[in-house]
C-alpha positions in Angstrom: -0.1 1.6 -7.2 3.4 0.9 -8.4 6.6 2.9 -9.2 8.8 2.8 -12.5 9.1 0.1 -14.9 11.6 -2.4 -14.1 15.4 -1.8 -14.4 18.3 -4.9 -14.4 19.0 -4.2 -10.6 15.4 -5.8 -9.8 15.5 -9.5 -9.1 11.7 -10.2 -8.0 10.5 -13.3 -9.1 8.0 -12.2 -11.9 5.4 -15.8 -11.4 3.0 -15.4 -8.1 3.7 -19.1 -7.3 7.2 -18.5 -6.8 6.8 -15.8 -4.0 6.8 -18.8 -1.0 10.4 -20.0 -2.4 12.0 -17.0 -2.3 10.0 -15.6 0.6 11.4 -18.6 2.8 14.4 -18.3 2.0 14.2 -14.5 2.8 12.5 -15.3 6.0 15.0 -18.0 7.3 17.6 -15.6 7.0 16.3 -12.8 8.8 15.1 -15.2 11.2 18.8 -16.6 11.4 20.3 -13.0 12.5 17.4 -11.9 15.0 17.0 -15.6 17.1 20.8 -15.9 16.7 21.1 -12.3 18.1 24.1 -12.2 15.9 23.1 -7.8 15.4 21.8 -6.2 18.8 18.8 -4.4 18.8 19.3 -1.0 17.0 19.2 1.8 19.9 16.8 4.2 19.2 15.4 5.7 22.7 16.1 5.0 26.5 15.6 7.1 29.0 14.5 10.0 27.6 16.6 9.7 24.7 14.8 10.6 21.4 12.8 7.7 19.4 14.3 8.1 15.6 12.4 6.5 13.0 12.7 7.0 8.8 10.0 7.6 6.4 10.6 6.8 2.4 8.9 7.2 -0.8 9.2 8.0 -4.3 9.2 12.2 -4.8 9.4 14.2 -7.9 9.8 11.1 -10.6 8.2 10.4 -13.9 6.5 7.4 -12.4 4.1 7.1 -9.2 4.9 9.6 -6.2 4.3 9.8 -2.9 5.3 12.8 -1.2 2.7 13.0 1.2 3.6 10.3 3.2 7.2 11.4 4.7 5.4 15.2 4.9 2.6 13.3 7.2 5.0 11.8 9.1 7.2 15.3 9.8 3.5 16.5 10.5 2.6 13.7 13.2 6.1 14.3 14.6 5.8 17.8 14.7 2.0 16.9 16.6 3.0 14.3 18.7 6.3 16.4 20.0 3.7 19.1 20.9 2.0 17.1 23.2 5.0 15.9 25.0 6.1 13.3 22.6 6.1 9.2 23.4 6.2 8.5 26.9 8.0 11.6 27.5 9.9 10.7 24.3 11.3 13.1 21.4 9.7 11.4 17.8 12.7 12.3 15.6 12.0 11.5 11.7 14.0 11.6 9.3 13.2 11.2 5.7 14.4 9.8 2.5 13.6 10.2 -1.7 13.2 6.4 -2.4 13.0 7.4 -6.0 11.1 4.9 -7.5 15.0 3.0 -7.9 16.3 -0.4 -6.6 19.7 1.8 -5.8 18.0 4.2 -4.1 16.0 2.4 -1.9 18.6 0.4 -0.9 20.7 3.7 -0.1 18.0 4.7 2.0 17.8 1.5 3.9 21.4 1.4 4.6 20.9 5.6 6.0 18.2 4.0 8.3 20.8 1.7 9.5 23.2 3.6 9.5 21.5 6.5 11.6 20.2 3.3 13.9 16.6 3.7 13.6 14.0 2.2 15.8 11.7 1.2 12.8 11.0 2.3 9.1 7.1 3.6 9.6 4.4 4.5 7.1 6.6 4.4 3.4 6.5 3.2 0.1 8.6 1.1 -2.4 8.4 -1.3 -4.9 11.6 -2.6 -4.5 11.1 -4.8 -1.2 14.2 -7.1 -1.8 16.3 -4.0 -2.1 15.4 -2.2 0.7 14.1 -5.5 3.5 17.7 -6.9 3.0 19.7 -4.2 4.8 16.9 -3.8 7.5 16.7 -7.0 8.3 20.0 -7.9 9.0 19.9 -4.9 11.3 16.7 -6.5 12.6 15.0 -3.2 12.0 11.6 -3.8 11.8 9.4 -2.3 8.5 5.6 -0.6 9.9 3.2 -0.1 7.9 4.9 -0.1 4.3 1.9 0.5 1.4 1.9 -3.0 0.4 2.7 -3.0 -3.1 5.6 -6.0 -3.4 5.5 -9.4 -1.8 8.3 -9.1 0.4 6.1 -6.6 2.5 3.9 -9.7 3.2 7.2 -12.4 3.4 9.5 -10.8 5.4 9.3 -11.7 9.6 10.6 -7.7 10.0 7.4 -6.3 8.3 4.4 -5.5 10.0 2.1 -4.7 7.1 -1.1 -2.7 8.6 -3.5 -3.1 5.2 -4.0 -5.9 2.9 -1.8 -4.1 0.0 -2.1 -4.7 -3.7 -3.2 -8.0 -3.2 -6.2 -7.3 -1.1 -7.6 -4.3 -3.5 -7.0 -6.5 -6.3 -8.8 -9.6 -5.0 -11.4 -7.6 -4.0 -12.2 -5.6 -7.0 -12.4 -8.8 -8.7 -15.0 -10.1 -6.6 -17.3 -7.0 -7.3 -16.6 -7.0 -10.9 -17.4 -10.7 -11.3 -21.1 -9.6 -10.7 -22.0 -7.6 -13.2 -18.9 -7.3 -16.0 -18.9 -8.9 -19.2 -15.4 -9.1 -20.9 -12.7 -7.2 -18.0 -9.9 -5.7 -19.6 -6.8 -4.8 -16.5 -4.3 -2.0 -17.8 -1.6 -1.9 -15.9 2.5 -1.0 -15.2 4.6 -3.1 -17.4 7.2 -3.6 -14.1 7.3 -6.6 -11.7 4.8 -5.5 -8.9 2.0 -4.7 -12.1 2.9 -8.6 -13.3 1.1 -9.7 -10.3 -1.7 -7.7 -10.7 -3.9 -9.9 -12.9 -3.4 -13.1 -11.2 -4.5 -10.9 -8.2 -7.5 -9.7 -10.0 -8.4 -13.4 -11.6 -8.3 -14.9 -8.3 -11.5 -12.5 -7.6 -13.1 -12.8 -10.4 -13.2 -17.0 -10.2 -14.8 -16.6 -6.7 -17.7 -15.6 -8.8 -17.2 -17.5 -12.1 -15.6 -15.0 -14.2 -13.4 -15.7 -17.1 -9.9 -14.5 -16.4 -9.0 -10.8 -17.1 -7.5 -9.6 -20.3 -3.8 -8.6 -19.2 -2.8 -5.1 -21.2 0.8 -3.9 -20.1 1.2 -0.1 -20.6 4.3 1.9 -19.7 3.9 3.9 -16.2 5.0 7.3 -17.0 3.8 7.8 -20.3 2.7 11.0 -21.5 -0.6 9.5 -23.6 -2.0 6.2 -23.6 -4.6 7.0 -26.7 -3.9 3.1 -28.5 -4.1 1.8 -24.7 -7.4 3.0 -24.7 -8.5 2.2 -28.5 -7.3 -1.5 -27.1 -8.9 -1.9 -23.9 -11.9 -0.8 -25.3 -12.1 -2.8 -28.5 -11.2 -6.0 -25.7 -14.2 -4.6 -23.3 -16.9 -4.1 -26.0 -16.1 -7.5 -27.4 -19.1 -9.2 -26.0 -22.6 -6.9 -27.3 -24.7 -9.2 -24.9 -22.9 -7.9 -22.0 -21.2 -4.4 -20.7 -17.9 -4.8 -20.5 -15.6 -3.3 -17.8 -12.1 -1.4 -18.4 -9.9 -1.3 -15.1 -6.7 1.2 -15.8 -4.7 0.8 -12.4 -1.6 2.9 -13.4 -0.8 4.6 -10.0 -0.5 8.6 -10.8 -0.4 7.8 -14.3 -4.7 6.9 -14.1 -5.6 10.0 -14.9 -3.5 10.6 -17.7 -5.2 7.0 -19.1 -8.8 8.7 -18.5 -8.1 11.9 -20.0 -7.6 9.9 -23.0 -10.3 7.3 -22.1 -12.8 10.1 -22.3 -12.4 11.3 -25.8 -12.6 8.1 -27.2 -15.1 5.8 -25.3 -17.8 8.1 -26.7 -17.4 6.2 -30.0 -18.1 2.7 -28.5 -20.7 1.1 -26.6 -20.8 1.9 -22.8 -18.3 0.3 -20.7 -17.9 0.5 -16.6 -14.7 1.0 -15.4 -13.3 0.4 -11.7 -10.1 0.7 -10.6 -8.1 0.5 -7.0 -7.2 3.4 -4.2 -4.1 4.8 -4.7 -4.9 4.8 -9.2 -7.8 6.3 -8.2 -8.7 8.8 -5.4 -11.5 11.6 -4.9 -8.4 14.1 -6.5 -8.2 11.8 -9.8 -12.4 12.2 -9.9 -12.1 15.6 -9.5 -9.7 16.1 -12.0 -11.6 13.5 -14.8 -14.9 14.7 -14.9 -17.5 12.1 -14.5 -15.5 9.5 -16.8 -15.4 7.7 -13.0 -18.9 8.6 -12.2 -20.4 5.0 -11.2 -17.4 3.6 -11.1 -16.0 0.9 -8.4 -12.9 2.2 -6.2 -11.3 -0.5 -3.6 -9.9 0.6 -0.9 -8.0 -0.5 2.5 -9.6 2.3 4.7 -13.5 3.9 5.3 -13.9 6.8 2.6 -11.7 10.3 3.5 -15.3 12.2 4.4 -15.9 9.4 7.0 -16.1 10.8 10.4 -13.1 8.4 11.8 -10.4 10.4 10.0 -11.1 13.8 12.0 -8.5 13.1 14.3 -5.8 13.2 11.3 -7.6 16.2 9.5 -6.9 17.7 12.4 -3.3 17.3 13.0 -2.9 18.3 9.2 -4.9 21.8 10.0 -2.9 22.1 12.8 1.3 20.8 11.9 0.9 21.2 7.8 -2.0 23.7 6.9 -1.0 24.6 3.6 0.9 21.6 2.9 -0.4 20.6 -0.5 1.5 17.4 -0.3 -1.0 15.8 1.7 -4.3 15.1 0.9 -6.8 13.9 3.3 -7.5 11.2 0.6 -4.4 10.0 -0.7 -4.1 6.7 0.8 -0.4 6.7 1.1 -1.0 9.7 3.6 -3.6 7.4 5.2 -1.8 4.3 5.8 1.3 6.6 7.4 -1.2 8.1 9.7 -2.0 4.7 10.8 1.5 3.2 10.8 2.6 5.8 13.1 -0.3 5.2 15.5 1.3 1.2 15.4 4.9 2.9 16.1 3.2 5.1 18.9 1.1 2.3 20.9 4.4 -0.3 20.5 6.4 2.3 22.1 4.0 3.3 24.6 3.8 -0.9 25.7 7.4 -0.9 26.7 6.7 1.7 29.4 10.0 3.0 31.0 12.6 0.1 29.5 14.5 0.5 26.4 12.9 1.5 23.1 14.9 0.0 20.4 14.2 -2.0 17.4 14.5 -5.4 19.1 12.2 -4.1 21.5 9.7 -2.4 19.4 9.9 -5.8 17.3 9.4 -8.0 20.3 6.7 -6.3 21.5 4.8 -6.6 18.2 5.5 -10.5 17.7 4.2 -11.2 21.3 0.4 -10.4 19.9 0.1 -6.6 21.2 -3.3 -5.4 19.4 -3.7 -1.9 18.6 -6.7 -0.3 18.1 -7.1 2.5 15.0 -10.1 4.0 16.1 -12.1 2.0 13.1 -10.0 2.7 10.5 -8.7 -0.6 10.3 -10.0 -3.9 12.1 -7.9 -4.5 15.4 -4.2 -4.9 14.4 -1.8 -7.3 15.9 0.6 -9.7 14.7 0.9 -13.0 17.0 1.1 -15.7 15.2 -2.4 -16.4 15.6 -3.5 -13.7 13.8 -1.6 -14.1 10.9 -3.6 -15.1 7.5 -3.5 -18.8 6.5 -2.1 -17.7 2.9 1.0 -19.3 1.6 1.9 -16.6 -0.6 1.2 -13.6 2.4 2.4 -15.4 5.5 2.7 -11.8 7.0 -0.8 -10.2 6.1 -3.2 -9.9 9.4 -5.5 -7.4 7.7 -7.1 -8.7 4.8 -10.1 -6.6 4.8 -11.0 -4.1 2.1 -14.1 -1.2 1.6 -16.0 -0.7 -1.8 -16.6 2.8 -2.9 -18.6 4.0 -6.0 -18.4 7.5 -7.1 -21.5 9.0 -7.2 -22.1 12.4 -7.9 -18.6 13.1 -8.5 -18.2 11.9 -4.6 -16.5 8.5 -3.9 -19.3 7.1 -1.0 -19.1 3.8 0.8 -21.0 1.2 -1.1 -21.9 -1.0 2.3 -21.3 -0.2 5.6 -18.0 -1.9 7.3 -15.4 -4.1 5.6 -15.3 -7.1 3.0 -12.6 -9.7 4.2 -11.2 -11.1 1.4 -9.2 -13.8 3.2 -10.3 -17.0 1.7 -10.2 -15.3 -1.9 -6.3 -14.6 -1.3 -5.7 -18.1 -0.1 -7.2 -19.7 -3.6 -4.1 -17.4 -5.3 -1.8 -19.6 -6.8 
């Protein structure tokens, strides 16, 4: 779920409760330079002028990548420009290696400015401070970003399209208060992972569960064998009661499970659970059935569900062969819906200017876009925004459960879980 540990450059505040301080502060300012119309609206299409947007994420690092998600959005370029584009509009994207680095993300926020972009759609960061400052004093507006730092859920220029971090997390810990004894969380030692267990606790006390044990582990390391001697000794604790182990280490999961495997046969049984994006239908196929039975939160329906064929699709067709995108990776996912936000914004301004003031305006008056079922109805007026102090900017705070059965991951219920009024209790 998160990139590389923290460097000096990051200033998020690590405590939860401090997010609304430094969030309003954050907000007034932006506020300040789009209501005072101190920066016009970035040009990015009139007339039949070409719509240019920028995709980012981490590629080729030791930490958590995602290159999937600016390949799936050259693909749904390359698909929408086939059919005649946006209202008769080119879709030009350009891309950017976010590197899992405060510097770099920043670089690539000032390239997005600088190449005057209509909106940032569909990437992924952890460094939101670094990357939301230049954008927003451009007033370009950030679509659809995976949700894994606050200021994606802060910032009046981001229009988050799933519940992020905080939703899965919640979530997971509303499940797991049902049947876990003793929960042990292993997660990134960086700033995004020190949210992680309030996240997680908050779900867990919707059901009366004791707080999870908090075990820091290093992203991108290469074994995690006394991780796992520790999180199991911590899970077993309680011989009344089964214990569950939650690794949450973004690409690093598997690495966690293939030592997990070798030594949870020499302790009592334990479940584990984890969230989409540590854990997707490619890390099960790669671990064996150390997942099997195991509870998977996710943002979207499972990848086999019949609502993603339109996207399979466009992969088969614009990337076949592409092994950068997976049907399943959620990072791929949420770009594929953040560009259907981008497309139905610009397709609402008709024939008038498409720019980033427009495309921005357009989404604050209440516009509600429909995914087709992958998500619930999406629009941010400021009615539908979530009454959660820490996440004034989450509209979507509704997650799936998935258990993998059979090596499969399969919807537990049918539909979605909103977890609203279990983020509003965080603290």
């Amino acid at each position: 779920m998160t990139g590389r540990p923290r460097t000096p450059t990051a200033h998020l505040s690590r405590p939860v409760r401090n997010l609304v301080r430094s969030a309003t502060a954050l907000a007034a300012g932006a506020s300040l330079v789009v209501g005072c119309g101190g920066v016009p609206g970035v040009t990015g299409g009139s007339g039949d002028d070409p719509v240019t947007v920028m995709t980012w994420a981490p590629e080729e690092t030791g930490a958590t990548n995602k290159p999937g998600m600016p390949a799936m959005a050259k693909a749904y370029a390359r698909w929408i420009n086939s059919q005649g584009g946006i209202n008769g509009r080119k879709l030009n994207v350009i891309t950017c290696n976010e590197q899992n680095d405060t510097v770099a993300a920043a670089a690539c926020a000032r390239r997005a400015v600088k190449k005057k972009v209509v909106a940032v759609v569909g990437s992924y960061s952890q460094h939101g401070r670094s990357f939301l400052s230049p954008l927003a004093s451009a007033g370009i507006p950030y679509i659809g970003g995976y949700g894994v730092t606050d200021a994606e859920f802060t910032n009046p220029l981001s229009y988050p399209v799933n519940g992020g971090q905080p939703a899965l997390l919640a979530g997971l810990g509303r499940e797991l208060a049902k049947t876990c004894g003793p929960v042990t969380l292993v997660r990134p030692d960086t700033i995004a992972g020190d949210e992680m267990s309030v996240l997680l606790d908050s779900g867990l006390a919707t059901g009366g569960h004791a707080p999870a044990i908090d075990q820091q582990a290093a992203e991108d390391a290469t074994e995690y064998d006394q991780h796992v001697v520790r999180a199991l000794d911590r899970a077993t604790a309680d011989a009344q009661k089964k214990g569950c182990v939650v690794p949450a280490l973004g690409d690093h999961t598997d690495t966690f499970m293939d030592s997990f495997r070798r030594t949870a046969q020499d302790y009592p049984a334990v479940r584990t659970a984890s969230v989409l994006g540590s854990v997707d239908q490619s890390v099960v196929d790669t671990t064996g059935r150390t997942f099997e039975g195991a509870y998977v939160t996710g943002w979207y329906p499972a990848s086999r569900d019949a609502r993603w064929e339109a996207m399979r699709q466009v992969i088969n067709k614009e990337a076949f062969g592409d092994n950068r995108i997976d049907v399943a990776d959620a990072g791929v996912q949420t770009t594929w819906i953040a560009f259907t936000v981008l497309k139905k914004a610009v397709e609402s301004l008709g024939d008038g200017e498409v720019s980033a003031t427009a495309v921005r305006r357009t989404l604050d008056k209440g516009l509600k876009i429909s995914t087709g079922g992958l998500t619930p109805t999406l629009s941010w007026g400021y009615q539908n925004l979530l009454a959660a102090s820490g996440f004034p900017r989450l509209i979507n705070s509704h997650v799936t459960y998935q258990v993998v059965r059979r090596g499969q991951l399969a919807a537990v219920r049918k539909g979605f879980t909103n977890v609203a009024k279990t983020l509003e209790s965080v603290n």
